[in-house]
N, C-alpha and C positions, 0 to 999 in steps of 0.2 A: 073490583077485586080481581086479582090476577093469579090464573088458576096454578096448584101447585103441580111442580116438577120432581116427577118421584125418578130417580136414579134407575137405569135398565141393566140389566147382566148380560151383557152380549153371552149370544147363545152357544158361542166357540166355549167360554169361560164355565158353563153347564156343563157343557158335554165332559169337557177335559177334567171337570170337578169328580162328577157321576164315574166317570170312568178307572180317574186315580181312588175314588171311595171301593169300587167293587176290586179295582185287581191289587189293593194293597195286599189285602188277606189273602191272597193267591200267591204272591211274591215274596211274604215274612211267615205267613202260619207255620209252615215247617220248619225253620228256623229258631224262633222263639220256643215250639214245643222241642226242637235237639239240644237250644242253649238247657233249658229247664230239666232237660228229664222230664220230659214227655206233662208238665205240669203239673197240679198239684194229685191230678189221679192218674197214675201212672200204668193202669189196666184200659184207659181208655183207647180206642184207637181213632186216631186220627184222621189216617188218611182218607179215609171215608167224609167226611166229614171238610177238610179238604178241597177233597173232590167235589164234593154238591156246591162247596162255595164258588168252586170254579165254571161248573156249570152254570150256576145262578150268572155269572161274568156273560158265559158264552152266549144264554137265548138273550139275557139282555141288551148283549152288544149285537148279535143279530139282528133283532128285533127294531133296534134302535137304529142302526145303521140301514135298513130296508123301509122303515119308513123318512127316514131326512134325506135319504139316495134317490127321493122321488124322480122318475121321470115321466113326462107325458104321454107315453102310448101304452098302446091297447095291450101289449103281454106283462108290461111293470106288476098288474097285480099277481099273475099266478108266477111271474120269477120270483117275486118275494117271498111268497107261500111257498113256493117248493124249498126255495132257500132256508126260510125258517122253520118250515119242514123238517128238511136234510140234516138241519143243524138240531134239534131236539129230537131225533131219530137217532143219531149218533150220541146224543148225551144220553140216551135212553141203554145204548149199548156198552157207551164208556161206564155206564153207573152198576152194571151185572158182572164184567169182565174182572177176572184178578187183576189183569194191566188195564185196566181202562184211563189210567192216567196217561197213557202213552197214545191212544185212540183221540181223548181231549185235546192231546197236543198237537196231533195232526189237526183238528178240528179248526184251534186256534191257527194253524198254521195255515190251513184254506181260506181262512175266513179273511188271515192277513193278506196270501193272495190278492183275494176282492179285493180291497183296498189297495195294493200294491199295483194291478192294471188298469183301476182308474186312476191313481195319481199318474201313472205312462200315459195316458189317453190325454187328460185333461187335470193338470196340477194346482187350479185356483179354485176348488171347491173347498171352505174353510175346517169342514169333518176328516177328511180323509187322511195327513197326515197324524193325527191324533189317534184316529181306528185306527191306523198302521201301526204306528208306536205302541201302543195298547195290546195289540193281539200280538205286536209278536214280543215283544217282551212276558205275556201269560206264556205263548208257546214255550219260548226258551227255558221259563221257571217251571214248566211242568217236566219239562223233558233233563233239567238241571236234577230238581228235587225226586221225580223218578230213580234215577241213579242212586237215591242214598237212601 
């Protein structure tokens, strides 16, 4: 009997899935509510709303990107921790702030950073162009959709 071959999802193909499902609704939510008139409850506000979806993005990309960044030494764990720290410290201020969409967008824009000086250091790790493209396309859309 010849065992069976279940088909594998290279793990680039996850990430890239996971990360096009969270920053869709960061990219179109305001759009869709300006096409609409604000949808079918037009008292509702949104941008709040928004904004936590944009967060949910942030610690997950965070989160996600400090643990597949593994590296072998002895400070990887408390970078990471202060990293995902730093970065739901700041969603904690982005989410009280009248502008805190604009605090988000810096956020996004550090976190593309990270990613931005490892692909300079070293550019065949298969995560880091995809976290690149990811955060800074949220960045831009927060600091686009801010404006209007």
């Amino acid at each position: 009997m010849t065992p069976i071959k279940q088909a594998v999802i290279p793990p680039a193909q996850i990430y890239i899935g996971i990360s096009a499902a969270l920053l869709a609704p960061v990219l179109f939510w305001p759009l869709i509510h300006n096409i609409t008139d604000n949808g079918l409850n037009p008292a509702q506000n949104i941008h709040h709303i928004w904004l936590i979806m944009a967060c949910a993005l942030l610690v997950c990309a965070a989160t996600a990107d400090s643990v597949i960044g593994y590296r072998p030494d002895n400070s990887w764990p408390a970078i990471s921790a202060a990293w995902i720290l730093f970065t739901t410290l700041g969603i904690s201020f982005s989410l009280r702030l009248p502008d805190g969409d604009w605090l988000l967008a810096l956020m996004f824009a550090l976190h593309s950073l990270r990613a931005m000086v490892a692909l300079w250091r070293n550019g065949q790790h298969w995560r880091l162009w995809p976290a690149w493209g990811r955060d800074t396309l949220a960045s831009a859309a927060l600091f686009f959709w801010s404006m209007f």
